[in-house]
N, C-alpha and C positions, 0 to 999 in steps of 0.2 A: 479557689483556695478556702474559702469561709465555708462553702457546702461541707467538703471535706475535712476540716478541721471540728465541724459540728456533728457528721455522720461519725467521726472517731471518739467525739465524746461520749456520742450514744451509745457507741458498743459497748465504751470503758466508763461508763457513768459512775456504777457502782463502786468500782477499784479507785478513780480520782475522788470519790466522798470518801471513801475510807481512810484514804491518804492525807489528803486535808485533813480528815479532824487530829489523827496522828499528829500530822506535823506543826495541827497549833496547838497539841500537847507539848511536840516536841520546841516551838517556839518560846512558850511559855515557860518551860525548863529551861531553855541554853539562856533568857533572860534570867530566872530564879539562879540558875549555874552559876552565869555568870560574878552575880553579886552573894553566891555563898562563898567562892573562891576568892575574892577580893576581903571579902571579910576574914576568912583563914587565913590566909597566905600574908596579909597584911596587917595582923593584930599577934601572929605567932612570932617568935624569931626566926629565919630561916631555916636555920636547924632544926626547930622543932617541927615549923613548917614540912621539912624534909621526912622528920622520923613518923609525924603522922600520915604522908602520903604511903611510905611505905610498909608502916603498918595496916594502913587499910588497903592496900596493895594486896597484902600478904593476906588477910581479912577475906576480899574476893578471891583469892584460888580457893583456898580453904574451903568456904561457901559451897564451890560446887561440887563436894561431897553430902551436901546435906539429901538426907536421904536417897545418895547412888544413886542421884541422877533420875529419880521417879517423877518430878517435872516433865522429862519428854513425854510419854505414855503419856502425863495429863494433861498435855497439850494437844498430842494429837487426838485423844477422845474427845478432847472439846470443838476441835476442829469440825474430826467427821463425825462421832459419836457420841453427840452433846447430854444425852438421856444417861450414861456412863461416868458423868462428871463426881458423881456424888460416890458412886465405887471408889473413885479412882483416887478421890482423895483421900479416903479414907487408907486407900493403900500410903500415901504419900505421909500420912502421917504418921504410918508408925514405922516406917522407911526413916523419916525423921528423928526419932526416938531411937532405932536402933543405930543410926550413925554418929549418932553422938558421943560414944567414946573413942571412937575414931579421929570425931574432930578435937577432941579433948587434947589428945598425944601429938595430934599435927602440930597444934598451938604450943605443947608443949616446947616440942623439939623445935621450932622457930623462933623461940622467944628467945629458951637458952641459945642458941647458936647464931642470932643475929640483934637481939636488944637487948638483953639483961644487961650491958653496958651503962645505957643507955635512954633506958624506962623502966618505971618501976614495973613490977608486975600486975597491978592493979588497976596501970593505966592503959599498958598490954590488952587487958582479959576484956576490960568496956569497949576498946577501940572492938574486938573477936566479936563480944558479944552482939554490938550494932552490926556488925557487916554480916557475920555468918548469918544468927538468928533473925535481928529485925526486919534488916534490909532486904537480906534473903526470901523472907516470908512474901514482904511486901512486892518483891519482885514475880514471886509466885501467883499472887493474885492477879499482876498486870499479867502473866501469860495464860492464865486462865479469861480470863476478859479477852484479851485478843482471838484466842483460840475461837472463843464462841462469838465472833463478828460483834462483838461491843468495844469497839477502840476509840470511841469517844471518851468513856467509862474508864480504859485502862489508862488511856491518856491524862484525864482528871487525876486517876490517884496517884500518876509519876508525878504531875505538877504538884500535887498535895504534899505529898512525903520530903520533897524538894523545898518545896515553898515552908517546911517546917526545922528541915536542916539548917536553911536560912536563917530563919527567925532567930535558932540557937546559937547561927552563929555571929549574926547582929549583938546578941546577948551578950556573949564571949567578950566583944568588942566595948559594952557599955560598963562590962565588969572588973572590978579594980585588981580581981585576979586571974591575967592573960599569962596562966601557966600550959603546957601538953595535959598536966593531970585534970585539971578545971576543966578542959576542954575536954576530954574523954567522957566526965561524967555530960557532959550536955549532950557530946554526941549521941552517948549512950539512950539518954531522957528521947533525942529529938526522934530516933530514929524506933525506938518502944512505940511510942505516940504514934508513929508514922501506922506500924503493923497494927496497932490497935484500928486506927479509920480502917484498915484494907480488911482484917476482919469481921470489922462491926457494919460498917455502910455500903464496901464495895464487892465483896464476894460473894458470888450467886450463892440463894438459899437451895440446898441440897441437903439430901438424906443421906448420911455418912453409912453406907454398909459394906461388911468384911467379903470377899473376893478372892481367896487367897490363889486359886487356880488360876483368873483371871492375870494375878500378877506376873507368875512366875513363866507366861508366855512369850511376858516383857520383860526378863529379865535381862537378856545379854543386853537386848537395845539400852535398856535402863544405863546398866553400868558400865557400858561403852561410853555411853551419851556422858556421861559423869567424868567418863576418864579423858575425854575427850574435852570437856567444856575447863579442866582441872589443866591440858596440857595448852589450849588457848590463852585461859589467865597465864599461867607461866609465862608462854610464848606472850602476850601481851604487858605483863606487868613486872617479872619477875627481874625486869632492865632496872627498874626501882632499889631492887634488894641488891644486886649488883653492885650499882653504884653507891651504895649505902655502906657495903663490906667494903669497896676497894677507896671512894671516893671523903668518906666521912659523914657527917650530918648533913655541912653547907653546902658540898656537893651535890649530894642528892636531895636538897633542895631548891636549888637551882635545876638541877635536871627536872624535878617533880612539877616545878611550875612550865618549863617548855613543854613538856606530855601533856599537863594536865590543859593548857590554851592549845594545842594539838586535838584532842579527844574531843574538846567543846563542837571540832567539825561534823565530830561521825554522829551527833543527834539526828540531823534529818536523814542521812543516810541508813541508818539501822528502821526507822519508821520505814523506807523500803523496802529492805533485808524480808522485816516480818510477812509485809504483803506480799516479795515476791515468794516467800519460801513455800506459802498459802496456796500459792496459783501453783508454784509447783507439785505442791503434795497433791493436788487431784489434778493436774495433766503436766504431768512429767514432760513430754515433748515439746512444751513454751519452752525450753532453751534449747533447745535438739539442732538448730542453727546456729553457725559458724557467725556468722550478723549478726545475727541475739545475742550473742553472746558478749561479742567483740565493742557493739552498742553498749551494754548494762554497763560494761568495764571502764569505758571510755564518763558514760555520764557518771558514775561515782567519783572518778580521777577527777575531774571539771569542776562537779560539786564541792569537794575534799579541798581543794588547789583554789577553788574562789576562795571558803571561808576563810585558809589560813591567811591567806595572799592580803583579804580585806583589815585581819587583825592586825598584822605588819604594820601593814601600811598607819591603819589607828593609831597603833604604839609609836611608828616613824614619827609623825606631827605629833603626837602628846605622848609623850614617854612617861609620865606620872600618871596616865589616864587610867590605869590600873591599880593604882597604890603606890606608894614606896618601895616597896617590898619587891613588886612586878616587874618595877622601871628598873632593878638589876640586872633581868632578863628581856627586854626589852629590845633592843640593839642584836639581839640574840636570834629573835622569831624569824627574822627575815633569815638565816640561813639555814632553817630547815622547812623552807614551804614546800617542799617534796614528799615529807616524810609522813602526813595525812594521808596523802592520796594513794600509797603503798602500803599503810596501814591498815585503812578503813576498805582496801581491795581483800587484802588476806581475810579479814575478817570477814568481807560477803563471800569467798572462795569459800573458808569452813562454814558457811549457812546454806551453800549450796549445794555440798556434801551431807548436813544435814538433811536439808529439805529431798535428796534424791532416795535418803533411805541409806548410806553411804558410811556410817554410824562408824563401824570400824576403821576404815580407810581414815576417815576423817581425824581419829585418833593417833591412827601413825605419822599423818602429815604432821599435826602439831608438834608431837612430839619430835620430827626431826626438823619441821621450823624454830622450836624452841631451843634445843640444843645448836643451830647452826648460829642463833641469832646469840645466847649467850656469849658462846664465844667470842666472837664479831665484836663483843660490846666489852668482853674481859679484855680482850686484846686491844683494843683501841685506847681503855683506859689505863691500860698499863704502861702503852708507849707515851701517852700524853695527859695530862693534866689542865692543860690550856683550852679553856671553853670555847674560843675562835677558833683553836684546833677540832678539837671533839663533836662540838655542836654542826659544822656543815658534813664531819663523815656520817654522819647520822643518815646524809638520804644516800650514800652508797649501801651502806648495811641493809635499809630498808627495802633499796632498790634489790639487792640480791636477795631476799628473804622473799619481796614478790615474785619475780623472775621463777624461784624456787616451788612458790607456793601455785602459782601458775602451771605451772608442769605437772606436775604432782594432781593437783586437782582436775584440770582435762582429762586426762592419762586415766582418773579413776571412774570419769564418767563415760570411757567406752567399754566399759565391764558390766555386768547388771549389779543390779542393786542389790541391798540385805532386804531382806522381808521383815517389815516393822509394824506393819498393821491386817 
């Protein structure tokens, strides 16, 4: 057994060093996570608590129209065609530039039709401005770094921009004004600051030149990939705005903090996602087995289901170990230790439609996971109000959105692929 377990490391040396440094990126975040979320969630009032989760909710769909989706293309040239990186960006940023009156109107129509109630507009446009712009940027860099096998690197600057979120929101906490609007401008500050390290220290030096033939080869993938990564968030976030129109403030932030110690599982699970998506883009037939496949499914479930399972239990014996603020949701976590490991599945389902080339399909399934799960989630709070009630249907919704999402995604990978590179 030791031969064996040693002849396997050998073959897979390379893949487990990538993964480890990944995931003491991604350790060092779900530790930074954990104490930025204790600091927000426990220095806001819940409601506010609430309106900030779902304005930056609303913040990441939006996002992933910045520049239509020209991220994939320069991901995959860093991947296989790293001498390309410097083209490609150059495309991306004026993909950038012109999606911005796009994202202008998005914001617009989101504000009026779900906070103008609610927040001022000023504190709206900083919450937009961090998520679309800064974070967005910064998050660009981390898939350029991954792309070109430096995920040491990408790893470093998620912790950095994290560990700076942090610090702003320690601030928040030392500050004798713990308003939503105080809070925006800091978000705003922490998360500038963040994109500034990703552009100054972390992004490979390259010679930005124009391409314009190059792009428009990649375009459908571009804006698939956009409308696709646009119907994800939905599909993933848009239970936030939901529950925000049907439920009020304090409702959906009580719901914002179950999600938000939910989500904390899928860190080590997406530092897989990226490696596996890697191994798939140059040999598509690593999943081509019924085993392979049925294994990757099973270790994410496990994964997903330990983390939530442990934080329970945390909260069971210290129900304050979170905050004040947490210990109302507390008593809560244990009825949705399901709902991670149905999550963080769909979510490697659409990376694996990504990663096959899959790009439109990928699009549709969202979109009818999104619209199935809306529902699901209108209808549940319409008949109940009662968080004992609402909170354990969570894993049957979830549970049918997998099921859904499962089907749909095998189904598309016995068809060939789009051609993307």
């Amino acid at each position: 057994m030791p031969h064996r377990i040693k002849a396997l490391y050998l073959r897979h040396r390379a893949l487990i060093h990538a993964y480890l440094s990944m995931t003491g990126g991604s350790a060092g975040r779900l530790v930074l996570s954990l104490v930025y979320f204790i600091a927000v969630a426990n220095t806001l009032a819940i409601a506010d608590f609430g309106l900030f989760a779902t304005a930056s909710a609303a913040g990441i769909m939006i996002s992933r129209v910045l520049a239509f989706g020209f991220m994939s293309p320069l991901y995959r040239v860093a991947t296989v065609k790293p001498l390309l990186v410097g083209t490609y960006s150059a495309g991306f940023l004026v993909g950038a530039v012109l999606s911005l009156p796009l994202i202008a109107i998005s914001c617009a129509i989101t504000f009026l039709a779900l906070f103008s109630r609610d927040m001022a507009a000023g504190t709206f446009a900083a919450f937009m401005l961090a998520e679309i712009l800064c974070w967005r940027g910064l998050e660009t860099a981390v898939i350029v770094l991954n792309g070109l096998g430096r995920f040491g690197r990408g790893a470093l600057l998620v912790v950095i921009g994290t560990a700076i979120r942090t610090a702003a929101a320690l601030l928040l906490a030392l500050l004798p004004w713990k308003t939503l609007e105080a809070w925006s401008y800091l978000y705003l500050l922490a998360n500038a600051l963040g994109l500034l390290v990703a552009l100054l220290w972390f992004y490979p030096p390259v010679r930005l030149r124009w391409q314009p033939r190059l792009y428009f080869r990649r375009w459908a993938d571009s804006v698939s990939v956009a409308g696709a990564e646009v119907l994800f968030y939905i599909q993933s976030e848009f239970d936030k705005i939901a529950v925000l129109a049907i439920g009020g403030p304090a409702v959906s932030g009580l719901y914002a903090i179950l999600m938000r110690l939910a989500d904390l599982t899928a860190l080590p699970v997406r530092s897989f996602n990226t490696l596996l998506v890697q191994r798939i883009m140059r040999t598509p037939e690593a999943i081509a087995r019924w085993r392979v496949r049925l294994s990757i499914e099973l270790l994410v479930a496990l994964a997903s289901f330990a983390a939530i399972a442990a934080m329970a239990f945390y909260l069971w014996v210290f129900p304050d170990g979170l905050g004040r603020n947490v210990s109302a949701a507390a008593p809560i976590v244990a009825m949705i230790v399901l709902v991670p490991s149905f999550r963080n599945l769909i979510e490697y389902h659409s990376e694996l439609l990504y990663a096959t080339g899959r790009t439109v399909r990928r699009m549709l399934n969202l979109l009818i996971a999104g619209v199935v799960k809306v529902g699901l989630l209108v209808l549940l709070l319409q008949t109940t109000a009662d968080v004992t009630t609402w909170a354990p249907a969570l894993n049957g919704i979830f549970l049918v959105l997998y099921a859904l999402s499962f089907g749909l995604t095998y189904s598309a990978l016995r068809k060939p692929a789009d051609r993307v590179i």
